[in-house]
C-alpha positions as CSV (number, residue, x, y, z in Angstrom):
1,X,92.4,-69.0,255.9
2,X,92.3,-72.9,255.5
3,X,92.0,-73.7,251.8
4,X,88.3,-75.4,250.8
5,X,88.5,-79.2,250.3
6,X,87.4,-80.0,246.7
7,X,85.7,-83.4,245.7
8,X,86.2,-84.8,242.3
9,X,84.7,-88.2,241.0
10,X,86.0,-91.2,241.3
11,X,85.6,-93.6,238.1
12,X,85.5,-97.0,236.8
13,X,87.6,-97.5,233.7
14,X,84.4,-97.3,232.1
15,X,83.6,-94.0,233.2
16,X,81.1,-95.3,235.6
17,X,80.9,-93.3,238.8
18,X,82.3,-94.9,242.5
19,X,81.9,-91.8,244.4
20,X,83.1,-88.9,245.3
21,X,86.6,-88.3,247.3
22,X,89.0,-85.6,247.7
23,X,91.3,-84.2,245.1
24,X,94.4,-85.1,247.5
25,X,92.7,-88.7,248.0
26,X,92.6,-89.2,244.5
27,X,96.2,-87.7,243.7
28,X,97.5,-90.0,246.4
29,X,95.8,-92.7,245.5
30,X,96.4,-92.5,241.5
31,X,92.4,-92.9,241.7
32,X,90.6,-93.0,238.0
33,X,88.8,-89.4,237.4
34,X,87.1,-87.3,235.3
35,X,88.6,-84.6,233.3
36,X,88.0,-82.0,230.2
37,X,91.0,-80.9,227.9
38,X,90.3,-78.2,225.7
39,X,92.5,-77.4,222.2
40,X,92.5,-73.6,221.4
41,X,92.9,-72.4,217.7
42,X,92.8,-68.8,216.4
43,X,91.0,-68.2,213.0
44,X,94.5,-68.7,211.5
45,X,94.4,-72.4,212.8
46,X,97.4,-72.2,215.0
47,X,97.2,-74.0,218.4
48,X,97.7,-72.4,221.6
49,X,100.7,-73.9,223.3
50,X,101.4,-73.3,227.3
51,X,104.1,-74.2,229.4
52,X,102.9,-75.2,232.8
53,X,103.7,-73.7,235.8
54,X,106.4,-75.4,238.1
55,X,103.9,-75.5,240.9
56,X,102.0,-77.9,239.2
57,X,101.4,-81.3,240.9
58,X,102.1,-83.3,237.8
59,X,104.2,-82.3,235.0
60,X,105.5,-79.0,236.6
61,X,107.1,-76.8,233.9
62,X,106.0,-79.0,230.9
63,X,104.2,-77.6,228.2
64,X,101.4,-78.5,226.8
65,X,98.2,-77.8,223.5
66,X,95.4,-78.5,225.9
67,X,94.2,-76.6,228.2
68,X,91.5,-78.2,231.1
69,X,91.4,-79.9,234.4
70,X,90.1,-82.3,236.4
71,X,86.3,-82.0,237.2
72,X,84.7,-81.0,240.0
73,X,82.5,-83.3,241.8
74,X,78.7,-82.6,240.3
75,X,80.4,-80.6,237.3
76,X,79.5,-81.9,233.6
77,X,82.6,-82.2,231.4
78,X,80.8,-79.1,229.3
79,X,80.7,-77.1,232.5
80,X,84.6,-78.5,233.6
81,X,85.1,-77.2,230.1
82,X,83.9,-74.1,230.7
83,X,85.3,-73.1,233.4
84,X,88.7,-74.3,232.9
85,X,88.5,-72.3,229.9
86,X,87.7,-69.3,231.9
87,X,90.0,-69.4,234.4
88,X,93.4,-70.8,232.5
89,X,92.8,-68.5,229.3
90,X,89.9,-66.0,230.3
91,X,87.3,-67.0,227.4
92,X,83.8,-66.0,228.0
93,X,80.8,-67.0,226.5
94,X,82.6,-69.1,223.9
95,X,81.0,-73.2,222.7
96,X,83.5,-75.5,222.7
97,X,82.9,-78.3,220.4
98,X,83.1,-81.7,222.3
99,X,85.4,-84.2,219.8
100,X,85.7,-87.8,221.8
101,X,86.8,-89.3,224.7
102,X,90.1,-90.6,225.5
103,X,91.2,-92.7,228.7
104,X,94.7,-91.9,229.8
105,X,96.2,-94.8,232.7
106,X,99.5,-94.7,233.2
107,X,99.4,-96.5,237.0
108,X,102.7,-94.5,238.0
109,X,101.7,-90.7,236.9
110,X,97.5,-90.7,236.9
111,X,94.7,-92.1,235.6
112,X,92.0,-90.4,233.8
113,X,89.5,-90.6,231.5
114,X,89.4,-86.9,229.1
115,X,86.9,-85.9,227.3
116,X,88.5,-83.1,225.0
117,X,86.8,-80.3,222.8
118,X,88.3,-77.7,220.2
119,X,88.0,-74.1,220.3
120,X,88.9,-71.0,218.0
121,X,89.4,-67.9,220.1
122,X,90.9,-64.8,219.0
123,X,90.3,-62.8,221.6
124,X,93.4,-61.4,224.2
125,X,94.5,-64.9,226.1
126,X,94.6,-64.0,230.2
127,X,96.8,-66.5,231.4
128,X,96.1,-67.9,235.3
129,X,99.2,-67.0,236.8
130,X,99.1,-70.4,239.1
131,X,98.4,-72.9,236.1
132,X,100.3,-71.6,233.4
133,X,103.9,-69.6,233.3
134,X,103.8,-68.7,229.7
135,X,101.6,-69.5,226.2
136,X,101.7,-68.5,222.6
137,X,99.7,-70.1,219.5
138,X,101.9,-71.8,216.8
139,X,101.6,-73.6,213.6
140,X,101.4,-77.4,213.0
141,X,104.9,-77.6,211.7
142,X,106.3,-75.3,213.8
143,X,104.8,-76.8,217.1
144,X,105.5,-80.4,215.7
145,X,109.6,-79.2,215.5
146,X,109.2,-78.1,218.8
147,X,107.8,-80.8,220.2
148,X,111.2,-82.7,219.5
149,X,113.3,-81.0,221.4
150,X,110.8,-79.8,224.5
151,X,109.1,-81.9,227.8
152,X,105.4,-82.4,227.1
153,X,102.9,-83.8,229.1
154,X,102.8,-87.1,227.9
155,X,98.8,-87.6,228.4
156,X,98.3,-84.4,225.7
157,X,100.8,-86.0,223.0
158,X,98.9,-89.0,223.5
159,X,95.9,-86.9,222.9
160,X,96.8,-84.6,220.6
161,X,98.1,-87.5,218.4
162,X,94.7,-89.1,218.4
163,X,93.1,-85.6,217.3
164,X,95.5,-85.4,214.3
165,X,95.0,-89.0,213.3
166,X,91.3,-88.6,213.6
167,X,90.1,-85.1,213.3
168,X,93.1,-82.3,212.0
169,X,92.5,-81.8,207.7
170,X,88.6,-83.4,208.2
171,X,86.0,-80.9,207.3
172,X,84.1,-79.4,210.3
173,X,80.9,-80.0,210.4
């Protein structure tokens, strides 16, 4: 059975919609798009930390503290957010608080323009068996040590640094 072509939106650096193409189009291409990243915590404020799976189509077998994707074409980042959520760590019915935006263009990897959210879930994690290879929450320190001497996706340390310069310690509201 022939696989479904998907559509994803194709942005301006602004985040302005150009249209609509295919997710190989856009992968070929290095074409601006729209994506949610989601951090998971558990009450103990650890962060959820996942190797990727070596069938990925960028960054196989790095890890990473987001989970998320690239949107589907009509899909609000909420709803991306949801269902990535879903499908990579099985959450249901869980709110995922929206944070900021962060553009991501690196012209030899991909281009991409994030908007990321933070959740706490303590419920048993179900890892999609075609996105992620292995997962486990850790503490700042600990993750930040490990982080030295591991291959991250360098669009989440880009992230996550912004989230710790802007958000980790601040009082949730």
């Amino acid at each position: 059975m022939k696989k479904k072509e998907e559509y994803v939106y194709h942005v301006d650096e602004n985040n302005n919609v150009i249209g609509k193409v295919s997710r190989k189009e856009m992968r070929q291409k290095n074409l601006m798009h729209r994506s949610a990243l989601i951090l998971v915590f558990n009450s103990k404020g650890e962060i959820l930390v996942h190797r990727r799976t070596l069938t990925k189509d960028i960054f196989p077998g790095y890890y990473a503290m987001f989970i998320g994707g690239t949107l589907s074409y009509g899909e609000s980042y909420k709803q991306g957010a949801l269902r990535e959520t879903k499908e990579e760590i099985g959450a249901k019915d869980v709110n995922p608080k929206f944070l900021f935006e962060y553009k991501f263009d690196n012209p030899k990897v991909t281009r991409v323009i994030y908007r990321v959210y933070e959740l706490v879930y303590d419920k048993p994690l179900r890892f999609q068996k075609e996105e992620v290879q292995s997962g486990k929450f850790m503490q700042l320190a600990s993750l930040k040590k490990f982080m030295r001497k591991n291959n991250f996706c360098p669009d989440d340390v880009q992230v996550f640094n912004k989230y710790l310069k802007e958000f980790h310690g601040k009082e949730k509201k």
